[in-house]
TORSEBA-153542 format. One record per atom (N, C-alpha, C): residue in one letter; x, y, z. Coordinates in steps of 0.05 Angstrom, whole numbers, padded with zeros to 5 digits, always signed. Layout:
AXYZ...
//
This chain:
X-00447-00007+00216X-00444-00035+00211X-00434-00041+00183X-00426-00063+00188X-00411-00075+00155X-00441-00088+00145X-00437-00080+00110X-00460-00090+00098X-00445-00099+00075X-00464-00116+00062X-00450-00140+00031X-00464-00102+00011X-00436-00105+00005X-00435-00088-00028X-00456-00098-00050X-00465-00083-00075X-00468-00086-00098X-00450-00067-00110X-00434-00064-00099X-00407-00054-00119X-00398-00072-00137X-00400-00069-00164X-00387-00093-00176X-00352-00104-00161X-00338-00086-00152X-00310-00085-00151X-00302-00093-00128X-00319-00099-00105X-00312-00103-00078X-00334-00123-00066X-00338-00132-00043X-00344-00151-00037X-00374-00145-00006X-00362-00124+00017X-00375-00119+00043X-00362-00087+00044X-00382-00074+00054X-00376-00046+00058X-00376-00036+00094X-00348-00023+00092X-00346-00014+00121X-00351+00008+00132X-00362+00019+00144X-00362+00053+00145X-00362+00061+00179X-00333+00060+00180X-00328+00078+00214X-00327+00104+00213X-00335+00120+00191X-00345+00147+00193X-00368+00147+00172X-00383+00161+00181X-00403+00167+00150X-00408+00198+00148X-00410+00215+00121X-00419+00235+00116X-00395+00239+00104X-00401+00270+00088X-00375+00288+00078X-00376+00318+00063X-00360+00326+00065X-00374+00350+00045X-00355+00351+00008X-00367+00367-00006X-00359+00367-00035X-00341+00374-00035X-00321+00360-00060X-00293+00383-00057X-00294+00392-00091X-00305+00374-00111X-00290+00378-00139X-00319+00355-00156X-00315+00373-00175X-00339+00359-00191X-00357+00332-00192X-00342+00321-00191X-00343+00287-00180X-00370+00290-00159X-00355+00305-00133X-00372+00303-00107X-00407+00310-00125X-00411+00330-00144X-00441+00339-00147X-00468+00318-00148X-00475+00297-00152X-00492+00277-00149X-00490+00255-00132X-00479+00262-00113X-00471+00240-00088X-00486+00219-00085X-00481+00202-00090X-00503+00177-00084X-00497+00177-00053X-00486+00178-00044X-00481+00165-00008X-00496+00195+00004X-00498+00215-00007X-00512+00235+00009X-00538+00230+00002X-00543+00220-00021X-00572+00212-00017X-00585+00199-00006X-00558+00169-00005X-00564+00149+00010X-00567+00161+00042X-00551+00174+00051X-00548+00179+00072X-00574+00197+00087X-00578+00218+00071X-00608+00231+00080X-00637+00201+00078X-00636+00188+00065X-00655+00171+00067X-00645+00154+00086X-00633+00140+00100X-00628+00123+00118X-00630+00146+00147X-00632+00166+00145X-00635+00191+00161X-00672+00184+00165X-00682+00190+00149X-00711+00190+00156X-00720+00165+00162X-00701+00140+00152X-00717+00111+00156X-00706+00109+00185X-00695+00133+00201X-00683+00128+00232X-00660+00107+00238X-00649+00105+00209X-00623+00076+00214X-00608+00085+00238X-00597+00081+00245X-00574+00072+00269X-00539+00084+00253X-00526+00105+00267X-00504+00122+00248X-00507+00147+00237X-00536+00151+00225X-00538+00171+00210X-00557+00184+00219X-00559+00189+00245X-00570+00212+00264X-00576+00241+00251X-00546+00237+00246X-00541+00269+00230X-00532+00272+00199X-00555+00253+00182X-00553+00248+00157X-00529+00252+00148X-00520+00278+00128X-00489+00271+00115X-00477+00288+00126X-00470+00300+00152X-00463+00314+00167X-00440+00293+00170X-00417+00295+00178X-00385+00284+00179X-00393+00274+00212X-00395+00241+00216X-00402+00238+00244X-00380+00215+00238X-00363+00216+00261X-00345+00188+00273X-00361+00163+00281X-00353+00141+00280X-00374+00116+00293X-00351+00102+00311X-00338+00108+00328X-00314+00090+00334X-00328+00055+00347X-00351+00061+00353X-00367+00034+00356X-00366+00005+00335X-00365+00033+00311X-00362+00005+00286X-00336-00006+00278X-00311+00007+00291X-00276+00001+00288X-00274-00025+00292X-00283-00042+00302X-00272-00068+00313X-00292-00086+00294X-00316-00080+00278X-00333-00094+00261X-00308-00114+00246X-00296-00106+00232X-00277-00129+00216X-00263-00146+00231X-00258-00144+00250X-00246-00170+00272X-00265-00190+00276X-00289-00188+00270X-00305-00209+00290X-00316-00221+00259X-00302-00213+00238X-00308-00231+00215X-00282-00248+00202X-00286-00275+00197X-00264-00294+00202X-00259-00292+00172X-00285-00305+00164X-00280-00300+00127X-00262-00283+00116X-00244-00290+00093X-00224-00268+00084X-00255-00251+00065X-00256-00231+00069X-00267-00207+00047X-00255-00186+00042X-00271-00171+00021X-00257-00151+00017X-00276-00126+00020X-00267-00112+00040X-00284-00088+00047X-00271-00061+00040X-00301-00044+00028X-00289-00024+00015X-00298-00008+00042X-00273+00016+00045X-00278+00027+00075X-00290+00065+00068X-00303+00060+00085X-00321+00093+00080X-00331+00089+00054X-00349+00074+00040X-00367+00080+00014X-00388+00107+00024X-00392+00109+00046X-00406+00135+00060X-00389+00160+00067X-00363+00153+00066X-00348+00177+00072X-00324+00185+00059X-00309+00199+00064X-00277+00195+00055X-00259+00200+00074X-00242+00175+00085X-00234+00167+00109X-00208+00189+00112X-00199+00202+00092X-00179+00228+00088X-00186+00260+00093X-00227+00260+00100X-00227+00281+00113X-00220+00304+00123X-00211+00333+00115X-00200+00347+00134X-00206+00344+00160X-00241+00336+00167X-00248+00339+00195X-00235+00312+00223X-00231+00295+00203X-00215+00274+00210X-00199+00267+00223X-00188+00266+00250X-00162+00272+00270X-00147+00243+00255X-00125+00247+00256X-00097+00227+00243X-00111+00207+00266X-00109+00208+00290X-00104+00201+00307X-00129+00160+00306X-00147+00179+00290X-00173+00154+00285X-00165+00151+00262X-00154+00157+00235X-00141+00147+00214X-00122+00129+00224X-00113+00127+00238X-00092+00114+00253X-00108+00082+00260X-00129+00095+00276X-00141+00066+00289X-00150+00053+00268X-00160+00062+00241X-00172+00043+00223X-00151+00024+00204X-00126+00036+00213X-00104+00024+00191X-00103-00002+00217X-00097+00011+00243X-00098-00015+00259X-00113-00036+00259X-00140-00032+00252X-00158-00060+00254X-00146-00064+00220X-00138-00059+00201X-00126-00071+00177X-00105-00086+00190X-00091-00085+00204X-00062-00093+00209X-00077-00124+00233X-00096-00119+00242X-00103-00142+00261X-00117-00156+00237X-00135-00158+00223X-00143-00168+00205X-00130-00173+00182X-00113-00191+00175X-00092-00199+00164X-00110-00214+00138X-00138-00235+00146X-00151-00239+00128X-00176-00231+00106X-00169-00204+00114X-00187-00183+00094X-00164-00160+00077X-00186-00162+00054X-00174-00132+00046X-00186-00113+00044X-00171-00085+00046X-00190-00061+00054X-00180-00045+00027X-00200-00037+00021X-00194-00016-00012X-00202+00018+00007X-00186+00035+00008X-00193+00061+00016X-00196+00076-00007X-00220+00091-00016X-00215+00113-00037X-00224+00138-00025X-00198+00157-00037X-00203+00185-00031X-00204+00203-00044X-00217+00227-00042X-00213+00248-00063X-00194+00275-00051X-00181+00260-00026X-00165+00281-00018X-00141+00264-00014X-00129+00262-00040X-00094+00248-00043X-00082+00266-00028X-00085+00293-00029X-00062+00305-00020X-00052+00291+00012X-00076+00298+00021X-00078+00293+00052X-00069+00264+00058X-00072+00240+00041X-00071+00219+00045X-00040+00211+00045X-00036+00233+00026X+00001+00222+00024X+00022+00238+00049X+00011+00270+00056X+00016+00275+00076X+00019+00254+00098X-00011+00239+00103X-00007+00225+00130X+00017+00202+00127X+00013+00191+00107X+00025+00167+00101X+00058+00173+00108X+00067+00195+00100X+00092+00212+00111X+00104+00210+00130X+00079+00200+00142X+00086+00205+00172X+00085+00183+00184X+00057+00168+00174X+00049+00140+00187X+00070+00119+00179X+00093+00122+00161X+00096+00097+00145X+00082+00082+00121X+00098+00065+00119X+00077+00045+00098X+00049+00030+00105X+00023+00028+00090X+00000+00025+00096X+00013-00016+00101X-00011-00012+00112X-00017-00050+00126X-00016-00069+00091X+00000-00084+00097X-00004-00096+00056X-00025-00112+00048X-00052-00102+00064X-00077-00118+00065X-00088-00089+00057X-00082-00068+00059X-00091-00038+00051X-00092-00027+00018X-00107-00023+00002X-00102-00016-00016X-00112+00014-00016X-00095+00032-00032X-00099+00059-00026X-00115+00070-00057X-00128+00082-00052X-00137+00093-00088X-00145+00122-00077X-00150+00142-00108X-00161+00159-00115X-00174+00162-00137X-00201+00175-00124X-00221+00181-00155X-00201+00204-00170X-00203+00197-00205X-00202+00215-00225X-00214+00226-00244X-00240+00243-00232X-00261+00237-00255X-00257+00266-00275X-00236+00282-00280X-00236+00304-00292X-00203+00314-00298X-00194+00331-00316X-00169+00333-00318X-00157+00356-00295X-00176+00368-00291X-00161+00395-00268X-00157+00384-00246X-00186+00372-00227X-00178+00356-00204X-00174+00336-00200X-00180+00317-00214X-00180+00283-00211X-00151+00283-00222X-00136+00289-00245X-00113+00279-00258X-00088+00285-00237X-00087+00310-00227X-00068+00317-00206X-00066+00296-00183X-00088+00289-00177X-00084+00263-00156X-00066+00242-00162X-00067+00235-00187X-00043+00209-00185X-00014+00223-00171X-00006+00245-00177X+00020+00244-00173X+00025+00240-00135X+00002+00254-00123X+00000+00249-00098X+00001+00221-00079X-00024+00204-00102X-00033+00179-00102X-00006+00156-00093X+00023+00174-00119X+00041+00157-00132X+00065+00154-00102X+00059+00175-00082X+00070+00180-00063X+00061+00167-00048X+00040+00148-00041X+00036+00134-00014X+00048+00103-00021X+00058+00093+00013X+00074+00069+00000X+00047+00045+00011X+00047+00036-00014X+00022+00016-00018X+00022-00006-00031X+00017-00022-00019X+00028-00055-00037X+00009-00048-00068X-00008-00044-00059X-00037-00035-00086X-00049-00010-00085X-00046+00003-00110X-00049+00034-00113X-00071+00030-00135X-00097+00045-00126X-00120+00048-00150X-00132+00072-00163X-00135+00069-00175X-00160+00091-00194X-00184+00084-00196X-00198+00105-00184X-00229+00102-00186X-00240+00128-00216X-00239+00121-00240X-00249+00137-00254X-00275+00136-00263X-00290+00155-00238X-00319+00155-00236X-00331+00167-00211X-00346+00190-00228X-00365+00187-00260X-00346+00198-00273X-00335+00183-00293X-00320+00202-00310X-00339+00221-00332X-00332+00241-00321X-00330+00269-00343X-00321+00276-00362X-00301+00272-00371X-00282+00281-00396X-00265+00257-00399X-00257+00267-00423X-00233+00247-00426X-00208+00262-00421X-00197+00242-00405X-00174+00247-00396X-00143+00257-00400X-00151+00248-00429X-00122+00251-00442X-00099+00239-00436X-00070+00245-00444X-00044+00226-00439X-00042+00224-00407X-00042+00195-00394X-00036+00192-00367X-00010+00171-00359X+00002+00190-00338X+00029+00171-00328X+00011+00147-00309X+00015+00124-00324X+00006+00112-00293X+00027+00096-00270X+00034+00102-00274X+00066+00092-00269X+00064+00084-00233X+00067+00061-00222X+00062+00061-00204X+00027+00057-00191X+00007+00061-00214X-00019+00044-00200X-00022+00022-00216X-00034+00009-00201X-00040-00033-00201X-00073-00023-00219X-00084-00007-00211X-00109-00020-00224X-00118+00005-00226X-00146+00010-00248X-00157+00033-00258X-00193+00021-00264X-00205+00033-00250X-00239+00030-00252X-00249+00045-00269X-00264+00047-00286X-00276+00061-00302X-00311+00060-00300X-00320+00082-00290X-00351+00083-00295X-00369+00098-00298X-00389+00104-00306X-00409+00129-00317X-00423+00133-00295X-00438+00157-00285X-00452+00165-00269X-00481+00158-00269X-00494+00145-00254X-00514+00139-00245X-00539+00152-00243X-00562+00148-00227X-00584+00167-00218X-00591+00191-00234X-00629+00202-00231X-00624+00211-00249X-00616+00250-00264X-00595+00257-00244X-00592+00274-00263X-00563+00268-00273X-00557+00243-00276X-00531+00230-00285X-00519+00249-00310X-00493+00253-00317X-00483+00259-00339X-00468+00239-00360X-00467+00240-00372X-00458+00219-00397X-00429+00217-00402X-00431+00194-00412X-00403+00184-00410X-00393+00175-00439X-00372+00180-00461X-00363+00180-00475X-00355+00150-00489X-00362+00138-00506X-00340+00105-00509X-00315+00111-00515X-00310+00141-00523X-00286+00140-00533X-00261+00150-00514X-00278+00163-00492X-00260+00162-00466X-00254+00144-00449X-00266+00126-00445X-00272+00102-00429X-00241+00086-00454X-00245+00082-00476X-00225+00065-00492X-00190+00080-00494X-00201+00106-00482X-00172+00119-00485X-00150+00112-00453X-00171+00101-00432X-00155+00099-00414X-00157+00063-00410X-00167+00055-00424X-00167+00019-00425X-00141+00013-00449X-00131+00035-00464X-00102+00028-00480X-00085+00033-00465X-00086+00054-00453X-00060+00068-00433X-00059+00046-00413X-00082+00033-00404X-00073+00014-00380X-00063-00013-00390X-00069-00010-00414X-00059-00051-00425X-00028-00027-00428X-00023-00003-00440X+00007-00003-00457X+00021-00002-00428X+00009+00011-00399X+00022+00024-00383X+00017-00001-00364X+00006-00030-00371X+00008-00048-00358X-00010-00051-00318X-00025-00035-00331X-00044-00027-00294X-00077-00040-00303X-00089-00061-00286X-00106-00076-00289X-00135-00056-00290X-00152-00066-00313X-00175-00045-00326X-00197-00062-00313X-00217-00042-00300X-00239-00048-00286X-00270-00035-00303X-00282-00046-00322X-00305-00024-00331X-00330-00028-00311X-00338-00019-00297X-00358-00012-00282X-00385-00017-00291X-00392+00011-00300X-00419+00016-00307X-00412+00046-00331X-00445+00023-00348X-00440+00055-00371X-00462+00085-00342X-00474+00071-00334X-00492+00092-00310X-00515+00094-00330X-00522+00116-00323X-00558+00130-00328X-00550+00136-00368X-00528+00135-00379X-00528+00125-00404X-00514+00106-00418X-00524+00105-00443X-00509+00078-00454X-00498+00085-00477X-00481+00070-00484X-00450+00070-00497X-00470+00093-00525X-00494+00081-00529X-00499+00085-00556X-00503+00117-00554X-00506+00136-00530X-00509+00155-00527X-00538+00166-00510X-00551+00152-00511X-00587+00156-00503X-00589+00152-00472X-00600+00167-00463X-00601+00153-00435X-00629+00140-00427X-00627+00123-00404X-00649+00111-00401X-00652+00102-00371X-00671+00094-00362X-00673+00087-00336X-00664+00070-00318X-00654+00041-00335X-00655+00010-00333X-00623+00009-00338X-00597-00002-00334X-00570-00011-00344X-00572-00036-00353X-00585-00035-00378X-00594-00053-00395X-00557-00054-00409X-00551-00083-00401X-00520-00083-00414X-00497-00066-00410X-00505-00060-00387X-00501-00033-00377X-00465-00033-00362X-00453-00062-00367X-00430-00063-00360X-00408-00078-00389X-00423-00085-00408X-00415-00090-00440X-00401-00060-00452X-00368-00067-00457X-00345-00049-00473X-00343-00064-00487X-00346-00055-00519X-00337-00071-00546X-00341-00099-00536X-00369-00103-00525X-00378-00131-00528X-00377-00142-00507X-00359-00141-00490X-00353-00162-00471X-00349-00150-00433X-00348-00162-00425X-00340-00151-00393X-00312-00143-00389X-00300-00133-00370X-00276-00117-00374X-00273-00114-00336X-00262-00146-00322X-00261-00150-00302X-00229-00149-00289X-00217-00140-00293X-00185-00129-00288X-00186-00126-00256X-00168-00143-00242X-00161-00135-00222X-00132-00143-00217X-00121-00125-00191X-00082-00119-00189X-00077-00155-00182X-00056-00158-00195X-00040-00177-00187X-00045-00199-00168X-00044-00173-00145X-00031-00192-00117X-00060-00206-00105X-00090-00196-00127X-00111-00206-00117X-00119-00238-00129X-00101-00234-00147X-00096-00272-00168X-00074-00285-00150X-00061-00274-00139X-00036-00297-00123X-00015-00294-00132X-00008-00274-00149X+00012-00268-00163X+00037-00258-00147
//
């Protein structure tokens, strides 16, 4: 079932698959596998087989029967790019995008490769589709843009988070928007101010809309703590950046 987000960045969350397995640093503190084993023992409905990779094709048609334009982020439980994933149901989920003309769907993946493969094949995504990839490290996350830069997408994103390192010089050439946020829960790892400020210059010089998230389970000043006390404050202020085409532009 579709549920209202507390994602700062999105609006209702969709999940016609849930579960996944790890591919790259990022994956190690999974909030959705935790989420997922606990909605496992509370006997929810989907997660039978906790974070085990299960299809729901029951929940595919959920966004049709909502009139309201929203914006649903798709698989926050999964990653709809999957190897276990037949094209064939990647297929049907771009379809209910394409019938739902008054939503938008944000997909994030940590398998660009695969995503731009399909896209190869599928054509251009529905222009209600926005395509992203997490970048939370320079070996595996940074290689993704160039994959990312290959799918044809009205809106192309970055999810940088949890970021790990700093990133260093990035082409962004070709994405609309860039998220930035610290890792959560508590064996969270910490997050830098001075990496977080190295990719909020590149996006004002490289012109791609800056999203700051969350500092997570620490704060800017270095300490960590339990509470996200200010916990979304960069040099003072909020840092609410989103692509273009979501202002009317």
């Amino acid at each position: 079932m579709s549920t209202k987000s507390r994602i700062e960045w999105t609006e209702q969350t969709w999940n016609p698959t849930v579960g996944c397995t790890k591919v790259s640093p990022g994956c190690a503190h999974c909030y959705a596998e935790v989420m997922a084993r606990r909605l496992q023992a509370m006997g929810v409905k989907g997660y039978d087989n906790g974070f085990a990779l299960t299809l729901l094709p029951e929940r595919l048609e959920e966004p049709l029967r909502r009139k309201r334009p929203t914006i649903y982020f798709v698989n926050s439980m999964s990653d709809l790019f999957h190897e276990e994933i037949p094209d064939d149901y990647i297929r049907q989920v771009f379809e209910v995008n394409s019938h739902a003309p008054q939503h938008t769907f944000q997909i994030l993946t940590k398998r660009a490769e695969r995503m731009a493969a399909f896209f190869a094949d599928f054509g251009a995504a529905p222009s209600n589709a926005w395509l992203g990839t997490t970048m939370e490290d320079r070996r595996h996350g940074v290689p993704r843009l160039n994959w990312l830069r290959q799918v044809p997408a009205r809106v192309r994103f970055v999810s940088a988070e949890p970021l790990l390192e700093d990133l260093g010089t990035l082409d962004l050439t070709g994405i609309h928007w860039v998220i930035v946020g610290g890792e959560s829960g508590p064996k969270a790892r910490p997050m830098k101010p001075e990496w977080v400020l190295n990719i909020k210059r590149q996006c004002e010089e490289q012109r791609a809309a800056f999203f700051f998230k969350q500092w997570g389970g620490w704060g800017a000043d270095g300490r960590k703590r339990a509470k996200k006390r200010n916990g979304r404050l960069l040099e003072g202020r909020t840092w609410d950046g989103v692509p273009a085409t979501l202002k009317g532009v």
